[in-house]
C-alpha positions as CSV (number, residue, x, y, z in Angstrom):
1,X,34.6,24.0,95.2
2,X,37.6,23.8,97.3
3,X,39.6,25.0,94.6
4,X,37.7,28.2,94.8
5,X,38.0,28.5,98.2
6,X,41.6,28.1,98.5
7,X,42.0,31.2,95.9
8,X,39.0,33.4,97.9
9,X,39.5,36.1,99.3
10,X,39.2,36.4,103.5
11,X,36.2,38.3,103.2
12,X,34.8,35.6,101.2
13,X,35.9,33.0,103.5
14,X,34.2,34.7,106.1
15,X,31.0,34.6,104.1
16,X,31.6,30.6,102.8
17,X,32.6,29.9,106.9
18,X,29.3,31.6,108.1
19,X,27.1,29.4,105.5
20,X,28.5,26.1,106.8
21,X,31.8,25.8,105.5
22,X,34.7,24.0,107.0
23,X,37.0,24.3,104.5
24,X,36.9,28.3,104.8
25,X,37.7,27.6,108.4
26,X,40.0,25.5,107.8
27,X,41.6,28.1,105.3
28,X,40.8,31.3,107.1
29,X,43.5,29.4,109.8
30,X,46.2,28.2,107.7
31,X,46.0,31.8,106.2
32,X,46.8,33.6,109.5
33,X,47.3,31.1,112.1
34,X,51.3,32.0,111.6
35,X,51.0,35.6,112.2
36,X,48.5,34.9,115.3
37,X,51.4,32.9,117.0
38,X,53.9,35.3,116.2
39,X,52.4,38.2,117.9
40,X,51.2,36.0,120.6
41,X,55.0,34.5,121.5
42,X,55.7,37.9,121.3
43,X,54.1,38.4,123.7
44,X,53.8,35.8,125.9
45,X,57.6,34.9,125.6
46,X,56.6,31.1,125.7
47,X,56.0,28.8,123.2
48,X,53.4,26.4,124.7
49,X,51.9,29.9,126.3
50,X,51.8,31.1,122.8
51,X,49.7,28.0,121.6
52,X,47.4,28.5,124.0
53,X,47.0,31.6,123.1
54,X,46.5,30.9,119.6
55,X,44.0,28.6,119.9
56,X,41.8,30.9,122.4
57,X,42.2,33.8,119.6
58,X,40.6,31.6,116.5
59,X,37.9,30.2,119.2
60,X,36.9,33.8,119.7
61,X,37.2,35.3,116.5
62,X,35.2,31.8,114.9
63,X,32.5,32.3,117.9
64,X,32.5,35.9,116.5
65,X,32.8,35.8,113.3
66,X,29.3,37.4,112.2
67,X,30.3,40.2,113.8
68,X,33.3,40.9,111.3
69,X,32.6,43.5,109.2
70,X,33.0,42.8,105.4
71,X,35.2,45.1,103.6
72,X,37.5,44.9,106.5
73,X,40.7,43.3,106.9
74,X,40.3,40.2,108.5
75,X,43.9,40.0,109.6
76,X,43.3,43.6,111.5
77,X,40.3,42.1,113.0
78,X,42.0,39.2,113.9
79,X,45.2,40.6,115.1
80,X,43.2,42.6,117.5
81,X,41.7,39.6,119.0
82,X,44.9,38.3,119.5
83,X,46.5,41.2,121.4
84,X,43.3,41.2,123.3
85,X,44.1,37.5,124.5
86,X,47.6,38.1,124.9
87,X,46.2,41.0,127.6
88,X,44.5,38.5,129.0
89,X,46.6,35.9,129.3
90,X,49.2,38.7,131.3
91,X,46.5,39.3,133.3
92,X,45.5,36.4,134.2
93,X,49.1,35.7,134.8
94,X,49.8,38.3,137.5
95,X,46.5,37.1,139.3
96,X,48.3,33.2,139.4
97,X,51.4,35.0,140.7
98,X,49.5,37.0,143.3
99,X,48.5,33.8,144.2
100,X,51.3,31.9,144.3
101,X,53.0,34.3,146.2
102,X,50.1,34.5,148.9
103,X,49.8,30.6,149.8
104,X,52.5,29.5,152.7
105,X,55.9,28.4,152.0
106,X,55.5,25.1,153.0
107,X,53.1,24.9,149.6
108,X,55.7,25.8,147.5
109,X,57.2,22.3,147.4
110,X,54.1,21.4,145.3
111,X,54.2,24.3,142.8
112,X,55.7,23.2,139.5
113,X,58.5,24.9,138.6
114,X,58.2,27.0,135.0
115,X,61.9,27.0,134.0
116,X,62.2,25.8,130.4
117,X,63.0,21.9,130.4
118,X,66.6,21.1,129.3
119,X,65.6,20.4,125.6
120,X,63.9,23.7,125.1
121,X,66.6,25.2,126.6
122,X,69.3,23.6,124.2
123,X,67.4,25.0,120.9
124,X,66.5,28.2,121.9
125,X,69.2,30.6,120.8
126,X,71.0,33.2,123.7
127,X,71.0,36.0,121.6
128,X,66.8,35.3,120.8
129,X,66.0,34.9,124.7
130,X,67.9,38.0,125.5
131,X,65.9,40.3,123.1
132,X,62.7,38.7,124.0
133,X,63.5,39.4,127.7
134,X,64.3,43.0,126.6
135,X,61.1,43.5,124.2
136,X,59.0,41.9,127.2
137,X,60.2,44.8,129.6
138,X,58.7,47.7,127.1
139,X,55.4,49.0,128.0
140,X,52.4,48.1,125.9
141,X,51.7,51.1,124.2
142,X,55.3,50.9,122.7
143,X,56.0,47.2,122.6
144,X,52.5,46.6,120.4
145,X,53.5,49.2,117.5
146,X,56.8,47.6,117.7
147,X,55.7,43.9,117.3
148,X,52.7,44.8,114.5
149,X,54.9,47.1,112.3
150,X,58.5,45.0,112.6
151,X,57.2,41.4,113.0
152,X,54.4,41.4,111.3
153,X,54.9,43.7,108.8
154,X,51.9,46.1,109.1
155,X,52.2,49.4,107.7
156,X,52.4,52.1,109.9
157,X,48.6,53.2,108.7
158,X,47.3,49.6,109.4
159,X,49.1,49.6,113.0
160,X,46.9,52.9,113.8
161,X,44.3,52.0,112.7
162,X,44.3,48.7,114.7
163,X,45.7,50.5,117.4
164,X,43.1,53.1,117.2
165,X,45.4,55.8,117.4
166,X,47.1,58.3,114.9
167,X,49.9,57.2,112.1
168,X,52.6,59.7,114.0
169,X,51.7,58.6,117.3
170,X,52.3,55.1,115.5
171,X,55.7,56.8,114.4
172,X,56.7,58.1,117.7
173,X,56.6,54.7,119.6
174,X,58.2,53.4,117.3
175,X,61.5,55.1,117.2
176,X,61.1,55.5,121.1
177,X,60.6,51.1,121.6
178,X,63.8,51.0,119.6
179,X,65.5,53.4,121.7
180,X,64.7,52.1,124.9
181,X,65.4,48.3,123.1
182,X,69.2,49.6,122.0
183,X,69.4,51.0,125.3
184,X,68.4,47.7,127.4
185,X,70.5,45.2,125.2
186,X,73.7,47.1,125.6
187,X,73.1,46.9,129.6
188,X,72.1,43.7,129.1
């Protein structure tokens, strides 16, 4: 049996997971769980963030997985969970920094700072952090095509179709992230 599933396809994982089955779970995760976190530190621009993340998109997507529809791609599906979470997460980031902004200076003292500790710091490349920075400035509309097509390695077509918008609009923000990328890493 697990033989079987490891050679399945997703859809059929889907339909093994729904009828009980931890082993498709378990696979359905190690099949995607990489491409999840990737789009999510993207994203989020931290790696702990990015876990979080992570986890919160394959607790949503299990919770909903009767609602996939088969013949799908499951990685589509599951991608758009995860941009949905990382929205979320930026969301409920501002909100924290309204807050943290809003108490009285004297509080401050007690607010932990967020500043990489000196280990992370030591084995994260410059060059990495500065492109991050830069992709993390781009608005969402471009900065989504970007990530799905170049780090992920969608097609175009798949990116629109996640993205619910056309393949030349897909096209378009494209070539205009990398512009406005080039331009912000040479000023950088």
């Amino acid at each position: 049996m697990a033989g079987d599933v490891d050679t399945a396809s997703d859809s059929d994982l889907v339909a093994s997971a729904l009828d009980g089955s931890e082993h498709a779970y378990r696979m359905l995760m190690a099949r995607h769980r990489e491409a999840v976190y990737r789009l999510a530190r993207a994203h989020v621009g931290d790696e702990s963030e990015a876990l979080d993340v992570t986890q919160e998109c394959f607790i949503a997507a299990f919770g909903a997985l009767g609602r996939f529809e088969h013949g799908r791609s499951f990685r589509a599906w599951l991608l758009r969970i995860a941009l949905n979470k990382c929205r979320d997460w930026a969301r409920r980031r501002a909100v924290r920094r309204f807050l943290v902004f809003a108490r009285p200076i004297e509080d401050a003292i007690h607010i932990a700072d967020k500043a990489p500790d000196p280990e992370m710091a030591l084995q994260a490349s410059v060059e990495v952090k500065r492109i991050e920075r830069a992709l993390q400035t781009l608005p969402l509309k471009l900065r989504d095509p970007l990530i799905l097509c170049t780090v992920e390695g969608m097609s175009q077509d798949e990116a629109a179709a996640l993205l619910k918008v056309s393949r030349k609009t897909i096209e378009t923000r494209i070539y205009r992230a990398r512009q406005k990328l080039s331009a912000l890493l040479e000023t950088a």
